[in-house]
SETI-642305 format. One line per 3 residues: their letters; for each residue x, y, z of C-alpha. Coordinates in pm, whole numbers. Each point is the difference from the previous one (the first is absolute). Layout:
N
A) X Y Z  ...
END
This chain:
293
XXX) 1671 -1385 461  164 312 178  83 136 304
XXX) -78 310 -175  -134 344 154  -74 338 -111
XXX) 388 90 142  76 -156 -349  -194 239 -243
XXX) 234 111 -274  29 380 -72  -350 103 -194
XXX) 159 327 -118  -140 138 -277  -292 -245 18
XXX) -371 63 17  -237 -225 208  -377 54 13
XXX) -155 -208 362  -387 -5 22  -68 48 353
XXX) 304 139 104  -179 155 301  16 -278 246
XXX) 115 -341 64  224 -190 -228  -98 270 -246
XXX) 163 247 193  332 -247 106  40 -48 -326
XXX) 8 357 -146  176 122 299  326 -241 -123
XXX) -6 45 -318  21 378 58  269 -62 212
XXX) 212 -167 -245  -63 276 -259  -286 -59 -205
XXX) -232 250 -68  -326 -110 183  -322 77 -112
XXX) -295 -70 302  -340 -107 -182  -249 48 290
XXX) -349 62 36  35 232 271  228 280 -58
XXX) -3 154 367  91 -367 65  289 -42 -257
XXX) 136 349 64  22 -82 348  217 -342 -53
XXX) 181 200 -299  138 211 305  192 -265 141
XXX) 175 -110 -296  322 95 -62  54 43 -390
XXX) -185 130 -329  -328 -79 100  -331 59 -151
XXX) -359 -19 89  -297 15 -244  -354 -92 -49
XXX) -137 -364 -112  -305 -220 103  32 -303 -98
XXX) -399 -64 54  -45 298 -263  71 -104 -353
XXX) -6 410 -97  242 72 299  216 -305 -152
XXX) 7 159 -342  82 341 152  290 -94 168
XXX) 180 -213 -283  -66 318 -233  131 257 233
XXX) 330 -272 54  -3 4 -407  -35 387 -27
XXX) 320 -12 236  198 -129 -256  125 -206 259
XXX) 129 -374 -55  -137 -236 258  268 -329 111
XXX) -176 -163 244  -425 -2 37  1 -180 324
XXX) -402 -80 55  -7 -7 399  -330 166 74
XXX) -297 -260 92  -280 -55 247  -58 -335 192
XXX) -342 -186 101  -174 341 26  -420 2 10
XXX) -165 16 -339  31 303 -172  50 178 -330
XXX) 206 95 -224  -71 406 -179  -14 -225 -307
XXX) -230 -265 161  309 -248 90  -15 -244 254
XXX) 250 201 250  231 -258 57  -5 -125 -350
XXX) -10 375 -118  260 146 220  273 -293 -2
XXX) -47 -131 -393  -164 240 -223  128 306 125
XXX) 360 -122 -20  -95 -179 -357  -123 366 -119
XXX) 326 168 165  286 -252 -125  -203 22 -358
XXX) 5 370 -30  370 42 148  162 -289 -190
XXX) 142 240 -300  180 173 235  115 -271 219
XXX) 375 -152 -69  95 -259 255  -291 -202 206
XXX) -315 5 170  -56 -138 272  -302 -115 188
XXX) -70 -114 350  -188 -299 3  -61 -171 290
XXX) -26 -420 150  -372 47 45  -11 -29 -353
XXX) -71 -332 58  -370 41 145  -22 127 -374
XXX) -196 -81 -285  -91 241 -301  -347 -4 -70
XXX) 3 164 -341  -357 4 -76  -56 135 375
XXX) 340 239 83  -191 256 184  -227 -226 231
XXX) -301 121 -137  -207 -343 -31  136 -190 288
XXX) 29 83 377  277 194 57  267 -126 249
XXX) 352 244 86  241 -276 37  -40 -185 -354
XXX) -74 312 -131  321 132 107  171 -365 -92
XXX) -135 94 -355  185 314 -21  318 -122 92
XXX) -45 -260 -242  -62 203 -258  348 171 54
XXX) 161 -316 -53  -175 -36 -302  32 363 -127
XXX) 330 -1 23  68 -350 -219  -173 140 -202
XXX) 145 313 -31  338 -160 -5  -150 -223 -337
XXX) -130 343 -146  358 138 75  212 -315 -155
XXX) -245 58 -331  89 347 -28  345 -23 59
XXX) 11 182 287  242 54 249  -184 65 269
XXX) -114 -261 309  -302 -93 131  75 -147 409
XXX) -170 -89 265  78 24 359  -200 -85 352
XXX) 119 125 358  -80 -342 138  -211 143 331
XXX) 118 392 103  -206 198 286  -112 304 -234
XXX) -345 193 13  -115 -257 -313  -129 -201 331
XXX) -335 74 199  -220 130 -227  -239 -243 -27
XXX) -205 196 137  -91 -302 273  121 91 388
XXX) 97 -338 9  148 -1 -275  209 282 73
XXX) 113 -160 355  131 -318 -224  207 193 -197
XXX) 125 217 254  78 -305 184  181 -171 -249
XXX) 174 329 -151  169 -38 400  34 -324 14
XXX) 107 -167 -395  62 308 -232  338 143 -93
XXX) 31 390 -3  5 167 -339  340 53 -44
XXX) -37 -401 -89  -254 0 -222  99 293 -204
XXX) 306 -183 -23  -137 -220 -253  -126 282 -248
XXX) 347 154 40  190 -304 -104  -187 -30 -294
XXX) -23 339 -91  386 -25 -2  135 -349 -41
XXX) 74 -165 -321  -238 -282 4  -215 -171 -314
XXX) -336 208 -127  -307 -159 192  216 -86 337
XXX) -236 6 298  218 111 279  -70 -39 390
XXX) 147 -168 302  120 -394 -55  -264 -100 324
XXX) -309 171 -149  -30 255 296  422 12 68
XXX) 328 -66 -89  237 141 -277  -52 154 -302
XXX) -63 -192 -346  -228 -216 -235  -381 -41 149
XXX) -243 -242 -73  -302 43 -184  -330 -197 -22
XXX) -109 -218 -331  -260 282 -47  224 247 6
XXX) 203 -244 -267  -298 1 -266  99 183 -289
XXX) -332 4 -141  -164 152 276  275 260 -14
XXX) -97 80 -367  -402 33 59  93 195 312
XXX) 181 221 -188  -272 52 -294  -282 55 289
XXX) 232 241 171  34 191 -341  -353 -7 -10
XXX) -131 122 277  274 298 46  31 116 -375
XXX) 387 -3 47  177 -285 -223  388 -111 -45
XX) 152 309 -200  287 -169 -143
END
């Protein structure tokens, strides 16, 4: 464990980082350091108006451009217009993500939550890994462990559907995406990483849209009262986006919610190396986009 902070960043000159969500939040913290240090920074946000306008107050190279990750053809567009670029891509840092939001959605008929957190970054780390040459790194989070994968029900089409497990699924499924991953890499003979990182509990816009008034007032209430600020829990993506540590590390704070930098725990689900395998084939199967190396 580490006392850590962003302060510590080494120089990212030269270096190319893609962050999904870069608009807001930790998503934004974290692309706002790593352009400081150097890197060229790439903002993958839904909303361009949005992204522009947090582009603005970067300093550094920073660029803004077009992806939904609830769109598999918006997905697809975006890793071919990063290919066309003939650009090489470091760090894929998979930030964006939605939290116990109402039932909804995907374009491609996707759970949202399932859609928006898993398969979209699944399809985008699949379709970018050729040109990726150092680590990817996805932000997981501890309510991972309301999760369990239902692979014969992913998309909560044959059983009530309730936001919080739904959302523990997703973050789940990070954990196992990126084991897997990591065993796909190893195989290949890859250098690249597959990490994992959680910001423990920040105050960001993830909270309150539950679309519940109630709801909202508890998380407003305990975004005052318990959460860090994002500097914190983009802290944890930075570290590992940066930090020598071993392929598969889930990184957050030692106390769950605080403290310094290092290893996190992760549940025995999020252990099962099986259930990161059939993940992986479903995943495969229901966006079209497999492991291209």
């Amino acid at each position: 464990m580490s006392d850590w902070t962003a302060a510590d960043l080494p120089s990212f000159a030269g270096r190319t980082v893609i962050v999904t969500g870069a608009n807001s939040g930790l998503g934004l913290v974290t692309a706002r350091e790593l352009a400081r240090v150097g890197a060229k920074t790439i903002l993958a946000v839904r909303n361009l108006d949005k992204g522009n306008a947090a582009a603005a107050d970067m300093a550094g190279d920073v660029e803004v451009r077009k992806l939904d990750l609830q769109d598999l053809a918006s997905i697809r567009a975006f890793a071919d217009d990063i290919s066309a670029s003939g650009a090489t891509v470091d760090v894929l840092i998979n930030n964006a993500g939605i939290m116990a939001v109402p039932y909804a959605l995907t374009v491609d008929g996707f759970e949202s939550q399932i859609g928006t957190n898993h398969l979209g970054h699944f399809a985008l780390t699949n379709l970018l890994l050729p040109m990726i040459t150092d680590r990817v790194v996805t932000v997981s989070s501890m309510m991972h462990l309301l999760g369990h994968i239902s692979l014969k029900d992913l998309n909560w089409k044959a059983r009530p559907y309730l936001a919080w497990p739904a959302y523990g699924q997703s973050k789940l499924a990070n954990l196992l995406f990126t084991s897997e991953l990591q065993r796909r890499l190893d195989t290949a003979g890859s250098p690249v990483q597959a990490l994992a990182a959680h910001p423990g509990y920040s105050a960001t816009n993830l909270q309150g849209q539950t679309g519940n008034r109630l709801g909202t007032r508890f998380w407003d209430a305990g975004n005052r009262l318990l959460a860090t600020d994002a500097d914190f829990g983009a802290r944890q993506t930075l570290f590992a986006a940066s930090q020598t540590v071993p392929g598969d590390s889930f990184i957050g704070p030692r106390f769950a919610m605080r403290g310094p930098t290092g290893q996190g725990w992760r549940s025995p689900l999020a252990r099962d190396r099986d259930k990161a395998r059939a993940l992986w084939a479903l995943s495969e199967e229901l966006t079209g986009v497999e492991f291209p190396l």
